[in-house]
N, C-alpha and C positions, 0 to 999 in steps of 0.2 A: 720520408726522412723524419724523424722524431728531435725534438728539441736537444736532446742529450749531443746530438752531432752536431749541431749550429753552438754548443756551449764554447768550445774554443775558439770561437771568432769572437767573442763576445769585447773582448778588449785588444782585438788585432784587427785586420781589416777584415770590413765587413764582408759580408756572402750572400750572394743571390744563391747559389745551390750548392751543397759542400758535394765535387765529386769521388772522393775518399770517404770511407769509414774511417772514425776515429780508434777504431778498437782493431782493427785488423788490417789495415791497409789497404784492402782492395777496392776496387770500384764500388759506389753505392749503388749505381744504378743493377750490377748484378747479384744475384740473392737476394734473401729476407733480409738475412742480418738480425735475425731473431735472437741467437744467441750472443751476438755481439750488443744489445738494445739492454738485454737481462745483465750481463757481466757491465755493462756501464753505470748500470747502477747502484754500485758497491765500488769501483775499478775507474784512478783514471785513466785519460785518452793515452794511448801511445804512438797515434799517427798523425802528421796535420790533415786535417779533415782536404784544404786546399792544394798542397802539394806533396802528401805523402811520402815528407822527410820523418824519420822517425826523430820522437818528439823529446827533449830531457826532462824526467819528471823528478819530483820532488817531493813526498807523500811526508808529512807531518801529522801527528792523533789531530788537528782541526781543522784538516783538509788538503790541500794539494794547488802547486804551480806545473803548468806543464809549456815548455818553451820551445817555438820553433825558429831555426835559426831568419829564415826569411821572413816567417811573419809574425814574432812577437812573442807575450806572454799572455797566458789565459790561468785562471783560476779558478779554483771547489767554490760551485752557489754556495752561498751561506744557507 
């Protein structure tokens, strides 16, 4: 799991392991998630990494909020 998946916890509750991809929904633990890892890094999340509600996002030119209704708001690193 690469940091780009633990990004949406960042300011929700915390995570020992995100069982979700953030990019496509499915289990982390099945697949690479190679092409999920390359599109995150232009792309944001559209899954909670945690519970796999799809996520509301918000893309503005200085980056992006993306919110899930059970756990919160997360935001584009600066």
């Amino acid at each position: 799991m690469t940091a780009e998946h633990d990004t949406l916890a960042s300011s929700a509750t915390p995570l020992v392991s995100a069982p979700y991809c953030d990019r496509c929904g499915e289990p982390a633990g099945t697949g690479t998630h190679e092409r999920c890892d390359a599109a995150r890094a232009l792309e944001p999340p559209r899954y909670c990494p945690t519970c796999r509600r799809r996520l509301v996002v918000q893309v503005v030119p200085t980056g992006w909020t993306a919110r899930c209704a059970e756990h919160g708001v997360s935001t584009s690193p600066n």
